[in-house]
Structures are given as structure tokens and as C-alpha cells.
N, C-alpha and C positions, 0 to 999 in steps of 0.2 A: 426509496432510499431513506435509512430511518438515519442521515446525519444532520446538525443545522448548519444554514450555509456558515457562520464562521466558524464549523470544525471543519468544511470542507475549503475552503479559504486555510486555514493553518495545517491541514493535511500537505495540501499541495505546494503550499511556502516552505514546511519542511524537508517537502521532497527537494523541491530545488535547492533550498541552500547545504542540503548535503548528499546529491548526487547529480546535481549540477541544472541547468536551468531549459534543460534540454529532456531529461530525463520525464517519465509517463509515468499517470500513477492510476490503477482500476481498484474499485472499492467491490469487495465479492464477497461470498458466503452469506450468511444470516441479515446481515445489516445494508444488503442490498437488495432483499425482499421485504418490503413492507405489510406484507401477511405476516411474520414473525417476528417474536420480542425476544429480547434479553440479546444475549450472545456478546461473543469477542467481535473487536473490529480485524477484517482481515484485508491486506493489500496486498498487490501486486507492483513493485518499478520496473519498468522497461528504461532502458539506456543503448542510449546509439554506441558506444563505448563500450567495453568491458572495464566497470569498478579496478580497483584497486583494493583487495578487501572488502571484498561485499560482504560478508557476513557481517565486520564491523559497524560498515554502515547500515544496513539492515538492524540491526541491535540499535545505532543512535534513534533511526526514524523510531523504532518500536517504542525509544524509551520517551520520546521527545511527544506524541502523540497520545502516549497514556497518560503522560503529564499532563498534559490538556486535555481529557479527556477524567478527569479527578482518579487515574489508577485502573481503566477499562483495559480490561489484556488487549495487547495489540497486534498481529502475527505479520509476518514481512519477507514475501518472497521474492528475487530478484530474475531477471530473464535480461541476458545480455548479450553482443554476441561470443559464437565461441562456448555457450553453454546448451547444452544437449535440453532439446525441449521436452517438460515434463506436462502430465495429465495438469496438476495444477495450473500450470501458465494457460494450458489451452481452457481450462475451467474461468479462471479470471477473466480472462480475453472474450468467450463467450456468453458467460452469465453472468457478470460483472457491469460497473460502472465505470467509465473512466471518468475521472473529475479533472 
């Protein structure tokens, strides 16, 4: 996993305080194979709940994360219940970190 622990500490304090403290978060794609450099950071929240506006909040974490992160793109895909599961969720979930 190419993050340090206090991005991965601030990932997951961001998760909770804006999709609640319950809410799961897997770190996936490029930056969670340590054989490869560069790339975006990409996440996955799981919530017991279905959001209110997940897109918005998906946009805070993104924006909240690259700020710390000095402006690294950030991508933020949500899986709740009630949302029809996609190849991506089942990708995160499988080849993924959860932090």
C-alpha cells in the first residue's frame, strides 16, 4: 500500500466525519499495489445506511483528501444499501485495502 500511516489516519477520519463513524473505507487501484508509482488515489465507502446525497458527500471526501494529500486526484465510489452492485465495488472489495 503506497500511503503513510497519517494519510491513512486522515483518509479514514474523513470518512467518518462525513459519512458517519460507522461507515468503511478500501483503498484500491494503483496505490494499493506497491509494484506501481504515480497514479490517483482511489476509494471505495461502504455504509450501513443509504447517504443522503452521496454524490455530494463523495465530492467532500474527494476534495477533503486531495487537500491533504497537496492536490493528488482523488476518485470516490460509494456502495450502500439499495444500490445495485457494480464491477467497481466488487473490484475494491476484492483487490483493495480496507483501512
Amino acid at each position: 500500500m503506497r500511503l503513510t500511516r497519517d494519510q491513512t489516519r486522515a483518509i479514514k477520519q474523513a470518512t467518518a466525519e462525513i459519512f458517519g463513524p460507522k461507515a468503511r473505507v478500501w483503498l484500491f487501484g494503483s496505490r494499493a499495489d506497491d509494484s506501481r508509482s504515480g497514479g490517483d488515489v482511489d476509494l471505495m465507502v461502504e455504509t450501513a445506511e443509504t447517504p443522503n446525497n452521496p454524490a455530494l458527500l463523495a465530492a467532500r471526501l474527494s476534495a477533503r483528501v486531495s487537500r491533504g494529500m497537496h492536490g493528488r486526484h482523488v476518485d470516490v465510489v460509494v456502495f450502500a444499501p439499495g444500490f445495485p452492485e457494480q464491477p467497481i465495488h466488487r473490484t475494491a472489495r476484492t483487490q483493495g485495502i480496507r483501512l
